[in-house]
C-alpha positions, -999 to +999 in steps of 0.1 A: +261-054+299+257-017+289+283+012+297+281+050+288+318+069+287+333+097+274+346+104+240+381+096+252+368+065+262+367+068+307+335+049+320+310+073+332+284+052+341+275+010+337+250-017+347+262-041+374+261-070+352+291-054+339+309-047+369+304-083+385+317-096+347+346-077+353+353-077+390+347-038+392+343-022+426+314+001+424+334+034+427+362+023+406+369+043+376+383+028+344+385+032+311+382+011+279+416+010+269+424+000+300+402-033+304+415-046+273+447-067+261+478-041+253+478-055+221+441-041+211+447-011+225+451+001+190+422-012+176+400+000+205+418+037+202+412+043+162+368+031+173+367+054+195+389+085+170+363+075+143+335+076+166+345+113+178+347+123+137+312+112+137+315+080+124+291+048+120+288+025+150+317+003+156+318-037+166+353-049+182+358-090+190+382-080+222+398-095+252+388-078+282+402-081+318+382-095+345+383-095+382+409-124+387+431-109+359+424-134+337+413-119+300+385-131+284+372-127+246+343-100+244+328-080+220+323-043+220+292-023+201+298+011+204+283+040+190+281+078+198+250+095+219+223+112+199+233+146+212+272+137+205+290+141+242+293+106+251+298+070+236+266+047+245+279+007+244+271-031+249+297-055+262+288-094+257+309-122+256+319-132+222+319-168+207+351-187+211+343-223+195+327-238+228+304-263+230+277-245+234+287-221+205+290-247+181+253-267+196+240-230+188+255-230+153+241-263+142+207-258+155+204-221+134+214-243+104+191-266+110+161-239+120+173-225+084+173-256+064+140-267+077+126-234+067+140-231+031+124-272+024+089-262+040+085-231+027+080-218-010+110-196-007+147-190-020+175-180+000+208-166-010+241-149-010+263-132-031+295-115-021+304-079-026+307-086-064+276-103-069+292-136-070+265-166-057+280-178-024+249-201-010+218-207-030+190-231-018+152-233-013+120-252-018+112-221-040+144-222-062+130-259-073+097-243-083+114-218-107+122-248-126+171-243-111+184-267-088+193-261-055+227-247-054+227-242-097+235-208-094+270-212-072+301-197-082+278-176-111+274-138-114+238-126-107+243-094-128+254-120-157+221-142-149+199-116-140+212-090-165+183-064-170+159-072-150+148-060-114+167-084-095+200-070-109+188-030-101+175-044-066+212-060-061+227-027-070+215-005-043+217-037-012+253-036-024+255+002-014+245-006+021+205+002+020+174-026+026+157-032-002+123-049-003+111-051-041+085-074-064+096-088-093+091-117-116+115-141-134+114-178-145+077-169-156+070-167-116+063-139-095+083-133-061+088-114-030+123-102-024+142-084+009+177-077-002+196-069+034+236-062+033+256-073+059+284-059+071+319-068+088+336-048+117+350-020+097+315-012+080+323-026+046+301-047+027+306-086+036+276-101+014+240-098+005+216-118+022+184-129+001+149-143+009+128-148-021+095-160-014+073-174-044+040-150-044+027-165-078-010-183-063-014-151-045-007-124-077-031-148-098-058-144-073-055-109-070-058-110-110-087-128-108-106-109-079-094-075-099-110-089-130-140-100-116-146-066-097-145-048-135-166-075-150-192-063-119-186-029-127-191-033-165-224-051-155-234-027-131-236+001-159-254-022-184-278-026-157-281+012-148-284+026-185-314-001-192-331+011-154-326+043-167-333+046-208-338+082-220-359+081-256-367+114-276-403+107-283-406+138-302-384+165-316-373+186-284-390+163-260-375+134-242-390+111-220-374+093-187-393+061-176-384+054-140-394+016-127-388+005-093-367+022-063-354+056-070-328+057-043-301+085-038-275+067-058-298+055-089-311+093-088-277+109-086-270+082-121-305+094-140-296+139-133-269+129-145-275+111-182-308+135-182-287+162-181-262+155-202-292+147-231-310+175-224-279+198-237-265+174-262-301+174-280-310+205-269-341+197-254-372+218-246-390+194-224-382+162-203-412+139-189-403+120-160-428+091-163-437+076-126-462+046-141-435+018-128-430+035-090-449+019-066-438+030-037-424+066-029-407+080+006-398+115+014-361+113+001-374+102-034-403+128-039-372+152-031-356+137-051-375+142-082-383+178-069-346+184-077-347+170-109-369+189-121-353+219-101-319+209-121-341+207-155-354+245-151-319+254-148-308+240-180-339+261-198-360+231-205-389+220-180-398+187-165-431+171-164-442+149-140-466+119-157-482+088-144-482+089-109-503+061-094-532+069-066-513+054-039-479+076-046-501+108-046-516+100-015-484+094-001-471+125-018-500+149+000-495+133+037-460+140+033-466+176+026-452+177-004-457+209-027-459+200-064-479+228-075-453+244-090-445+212-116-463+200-148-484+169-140-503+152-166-524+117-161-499+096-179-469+097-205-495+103-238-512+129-221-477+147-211-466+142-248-497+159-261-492+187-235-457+193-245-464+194-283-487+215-278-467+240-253-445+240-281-472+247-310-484+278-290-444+289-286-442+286-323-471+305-332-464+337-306-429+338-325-446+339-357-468+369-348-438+383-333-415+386-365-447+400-386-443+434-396 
């Protein structure tokens, strides 16, 4: 049963559920104060004063006149519109200790209790000053406490230090706190949610811990395992990918297998990086273990050797196999511009000796 009024509390507008509740006709025009008992006229007036200072939403347990005369126990939620001019609200009878009631109150307790002995959880309650008020829970046995242990004790006393205790701090201001945390050597999933009485103040805390203990060792072990891959996965690319200095200023890459993007990306990379650290004049790329070459790893190698000549050394191409030449030429690819020798000691010799006749022109340069 919804209404909308004005600040002063006159009904502007409201669903017909709540007029047939109330035996309204439907131009009749009422106001809050005047549905309810005289004597919570009060309580009703100071709601709606702090709702026009821009206070929180209000809850009143009320009795409320209906049709016949006869006054009936109701409760109000009331709050103030998002732009401010009115007061939106929810009439609904309240709970007066009926039969149905009280059915409805022991199956919630036993919808609770069948949760908190199936399920690895622990719920609680402390009161505003962190005093235990209900403790129970299939989980609570797991942490090694009785059900109910921690009654009547102070969890900022128990808890003193830890997370739980900082979590317990800021539900006691009024704000939801969801939070991990560990204690009794367990690891746990914790919502922290205040509740509140009819004036807005802090009633108690509501917890539900639930034991996440299997599922943080798993991650543990799936994180570990994923760095022990990792680890294994660089072994296995620095031994794909060994760079030797064969000779002072010369160093040779042996590449066996599939050259793919990613391997390529990993050998510019460490050839690179060698090249400058032992400042390099020459880097064979040795082809003898590729069998099989497709247009993305010829480019490949092209910018290699592109990404060489920019350092100030140059690459030479050696031992490519009949096969990977043919395939090189019906692709159309232009290699006439890179160092090619037969095989890896025939690019050794030709890089000694580039570097002989290098020597010997600088001598004959510094003679007088």
């Amino acid at each position: 049963m919804l209404f909308v009024a004005t600040l002063d509390g006159e009904l502007l507008h409201c669903t017909d559920s709540l007029r047939q509740a109330l035996g309204l006709a439907p131009d009749q025009e009422t106001s809050l104060l005047a549905l309810v008992h005289s004597e919570e006229r009060d309580a009703v007036e100071a709601a709606l004063a702090r709702l026009r200072s821009g206070g929180d939403p209000v809850q009143l347990d009320v009795r409320v006149q209906d049709g016949r005369g006869a006054y009936t126990p109701m409760s109000y939620s009331v709050r103030r519109s998002p732009e401010g001019d009115a007061i939106h609200g929810s009439l609904r009878r309240a709970a007066d200790g009926t039969t149905d009631d009280a059915s409805t109150a022991r199956m919630k307790a036993k919808l609770l209790d069948c949760i908190a002995n199936q399920m690895d959880i622990g719920v609680w309650a402390v009161d505003p000053q962190g005093t235990f008020i209900y403790h129970d829970g299939r989980g609570i046995e797991q942490a090694g406490v009785k059900r109910g242990a921690l009654l009547g004790m102070n969890v900022f006393q128990v808890y003193a230090g830890t997370e739980i205790a900082e979590n317990l701090k800021q539900a006691l201001t009024g704000k939801q706190m969801h939070a991990y945390n560990s204690a009794h050597d367990m690891h746990w999933e914790s919502w922290f949610s205040p509740v509140l009485d009819a004036n807005g103040a802090i009633q108690m805390v509501a917890g539900l811990t639930l034991n996440i203990t299997e599922l943080r060792k798993a991650e543990d072990d799936v994180r570990n395992k994923l760095m022990q891959i990792q680890r294994q996965q660089e072994v296995i690319r620095n031994l794909s990918t060994p760079i030797i200095e064969v000779w002072s200023g010369v160093l040779t890459l042996p590449l066996v297998g599939v050259v793919d993007s990613m391997r390529t990306a990993d050998v510019l990379d460490a050839l690179l990086t060698r090249i400058v650290d032992k400042q390099a004049r020459y880097a064979i790329l040795d082809l003898t273990g590729v069998d099989i070459v497709d247009s993305s790893v010829a480019s490949n190698i092209i910018q290699l050797v592109t990404a060489i000549r920019l350092l100030g050394a140059e690459g030479v191409v050696a031992g490519i196999k009949p096969n990977v030449a043919m395939t090189m030429v019906q692709l159309g690819l232009d290699l006439s511009q890179i160092p090619t020798q037969r095989n890896l000691r025939a690019a050794l010799a030709f890089c000694i000796g580039m570097m002989s006749g290098e020597q010997q022109k600088q001598a004959h340069a510094q003679k007088p």
